[in-house]
FIKE-198017 format. One line per field, with one value per residue (C-alpha): residue in three letters; x negated, y negated, z negated. Coordinates in steps of 0.5 Angstrom, whole numbers, padded with zeros to 4 digits, always signed. Example, Ala and Ser with C-alpha at 12.3 -4.5 7.8 and 13.67 -1.06 7.14 Angstrom:
res <- [ALA_SER];
xx <- [-0025_-0027];
yy <- [+0009_+0002];
zz <- [-0016_-0014];
END
This chain:
res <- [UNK_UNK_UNK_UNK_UNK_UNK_UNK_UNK_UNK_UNK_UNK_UNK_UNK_UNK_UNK_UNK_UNK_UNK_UNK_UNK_UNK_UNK_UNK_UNK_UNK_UNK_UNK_UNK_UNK_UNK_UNK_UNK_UNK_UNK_UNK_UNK_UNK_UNK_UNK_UNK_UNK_UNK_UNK_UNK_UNK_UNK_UNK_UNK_UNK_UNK_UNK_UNK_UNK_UNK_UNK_UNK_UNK_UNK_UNK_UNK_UNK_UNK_UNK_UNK_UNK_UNK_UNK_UNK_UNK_UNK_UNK_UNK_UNK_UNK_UNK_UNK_UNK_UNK_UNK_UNK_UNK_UNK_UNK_UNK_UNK_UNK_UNK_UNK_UNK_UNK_UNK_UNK_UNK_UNK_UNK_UNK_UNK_UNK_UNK_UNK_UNK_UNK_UNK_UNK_UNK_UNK_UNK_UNK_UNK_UNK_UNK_UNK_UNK_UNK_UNK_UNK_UNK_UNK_UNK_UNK_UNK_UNK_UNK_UNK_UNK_UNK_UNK_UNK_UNK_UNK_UNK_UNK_UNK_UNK_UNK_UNK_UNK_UNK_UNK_UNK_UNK_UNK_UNK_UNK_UNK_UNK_UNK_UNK_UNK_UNK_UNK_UNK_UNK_UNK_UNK_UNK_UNK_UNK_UNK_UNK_UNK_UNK_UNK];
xx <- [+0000_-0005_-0009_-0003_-0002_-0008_-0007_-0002_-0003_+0000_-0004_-0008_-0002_-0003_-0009_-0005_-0003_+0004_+0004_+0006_+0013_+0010_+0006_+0011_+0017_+0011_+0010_+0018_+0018_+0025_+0027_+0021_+0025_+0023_+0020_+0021_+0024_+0021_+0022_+0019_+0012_+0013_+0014_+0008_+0004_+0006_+0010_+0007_+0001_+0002_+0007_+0001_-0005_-0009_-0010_-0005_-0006_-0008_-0011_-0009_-0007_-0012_-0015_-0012_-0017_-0018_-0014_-0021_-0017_-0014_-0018_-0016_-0010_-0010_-0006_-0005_-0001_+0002_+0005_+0009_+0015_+0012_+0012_+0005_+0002_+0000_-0004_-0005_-0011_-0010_-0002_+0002_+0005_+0001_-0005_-0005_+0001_+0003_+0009_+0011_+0014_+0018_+0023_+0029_+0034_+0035_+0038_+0037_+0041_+0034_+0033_+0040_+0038_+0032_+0035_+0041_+0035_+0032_+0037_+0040_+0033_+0031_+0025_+0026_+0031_+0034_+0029_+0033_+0032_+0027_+0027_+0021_+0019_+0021_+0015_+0013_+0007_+0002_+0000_+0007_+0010_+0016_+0018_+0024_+0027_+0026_+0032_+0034_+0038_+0032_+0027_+0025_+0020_+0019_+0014_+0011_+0007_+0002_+0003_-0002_+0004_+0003_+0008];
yy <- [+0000_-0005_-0003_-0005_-0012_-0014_-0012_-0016_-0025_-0027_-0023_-0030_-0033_-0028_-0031_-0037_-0038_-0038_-0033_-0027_-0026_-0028_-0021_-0017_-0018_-0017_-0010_-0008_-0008_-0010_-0002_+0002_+0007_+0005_+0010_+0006_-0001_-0008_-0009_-0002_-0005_-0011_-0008_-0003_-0008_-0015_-0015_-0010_-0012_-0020_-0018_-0014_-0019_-0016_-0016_-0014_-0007_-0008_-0001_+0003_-0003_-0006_-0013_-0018_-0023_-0029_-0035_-0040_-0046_-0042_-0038_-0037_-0033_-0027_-0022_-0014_-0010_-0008_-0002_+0004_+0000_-0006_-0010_-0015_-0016_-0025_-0026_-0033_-0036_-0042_-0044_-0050_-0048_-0045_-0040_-0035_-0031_-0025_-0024_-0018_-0021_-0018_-0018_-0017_-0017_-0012_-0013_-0006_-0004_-0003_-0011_-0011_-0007_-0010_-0017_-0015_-0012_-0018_-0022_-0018_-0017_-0025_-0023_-0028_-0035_-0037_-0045_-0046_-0041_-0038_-0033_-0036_-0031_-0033_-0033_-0026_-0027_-0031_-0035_-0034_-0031_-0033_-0029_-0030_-0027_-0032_-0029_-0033_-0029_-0026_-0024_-0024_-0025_-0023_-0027_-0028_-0033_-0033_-0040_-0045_-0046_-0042_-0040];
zz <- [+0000_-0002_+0006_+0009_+0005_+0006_+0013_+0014_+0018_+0011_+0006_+0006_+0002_-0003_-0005_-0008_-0015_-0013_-0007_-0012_-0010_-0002_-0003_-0005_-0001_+0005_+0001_+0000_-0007_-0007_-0003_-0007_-0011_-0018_-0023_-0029_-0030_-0030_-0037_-0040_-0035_-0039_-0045_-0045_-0042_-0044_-0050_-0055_-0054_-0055_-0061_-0064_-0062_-0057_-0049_-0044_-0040_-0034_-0034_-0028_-0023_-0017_-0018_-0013_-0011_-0015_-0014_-0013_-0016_-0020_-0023_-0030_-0026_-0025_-0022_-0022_-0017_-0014_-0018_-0013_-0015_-0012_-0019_-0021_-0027_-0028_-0033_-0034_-0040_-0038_-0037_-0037_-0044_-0049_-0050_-0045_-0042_-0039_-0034_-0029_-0023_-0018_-0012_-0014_-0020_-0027_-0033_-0037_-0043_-0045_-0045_-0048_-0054_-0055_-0055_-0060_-0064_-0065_-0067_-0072_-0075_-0074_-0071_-0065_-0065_-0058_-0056_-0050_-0045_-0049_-0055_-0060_-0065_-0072_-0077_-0077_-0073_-0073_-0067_-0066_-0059_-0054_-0049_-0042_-0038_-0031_-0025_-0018_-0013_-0011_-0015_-0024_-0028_-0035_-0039_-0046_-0048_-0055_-0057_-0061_-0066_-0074_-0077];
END
């Protein structure tokens, strides 16, 4: 998969901070039969790791080449089901951060059950269209869920803010 991706004319794009998305419509994400979900690549690899202060898992998954101008992005991917891994150590909000981006739309009854879970036991509070975590971590966390009509991100964030 990542031959014919950087086969194709506009594979260049790819190299582009906001080009991810680009590159897995050129890759077919969006029809890949999915073997697990979006939100449990996020989960094992962006989220656990973030809640308990360590790096994201990036093992197993290609390098892209980096950003020149954005060289603090870094992108894995992409997975058979054609999600990215977006590694940020220099974002716009907070310290670093970790997404799973791809084409398409979920919402899991996982996702569902994990938000439930977390605002019965008061580990994340709602700040707009984040979900903040609530004096159990420090730095603290924020995660979203980022969805147009073509595509989903989800993201954690490790604050600068302590409890």
């Amino acid at each position: 998969m990542i031959k014919t991706l950087a086969q194709n004319r506009g594979a260049q794009a790819c190299r582009y901070m906001h080009a991810s998305l680009f590159c897995m419509a050129l890759i077919g994400g969006a029809g890949a039969a999915q073997a697990g979900t979006a939100w449990d690549m996020f989960v094992a690899r962006c989220l656990d790791p973030f809640e308990h202060l360590t790096l994201a898992v990036t093992e197993g998954l290609q390098a892209q080449p980096i950003d020149q101008m954005h060289e603090a992005r870094l992108v894995y991917g992409p997975t058979p089901e054609g999600y990215l891994l977006v590694l940020d150590e220099a974002p716009s909000v907070g310290v670093r951060t970790c997404a799973v981006e791809f084409v398409g739309k979920e919402m899991t009854q996982a996702e569902a059950a994990w938000r439930d879970e977390q605002f019965a036991k008061n580990l994340y509070v709602p700040d707009g269209d984040w979900l903040v975590s609530n004096e159990w971590i420090d730095p603290g966390v924020m995660m979203r869920t980022k969805s147009t009509d073509t595509h989903t991100t989800y993201v954690v964030v490790e604050t600068d803010v302590e409890s």
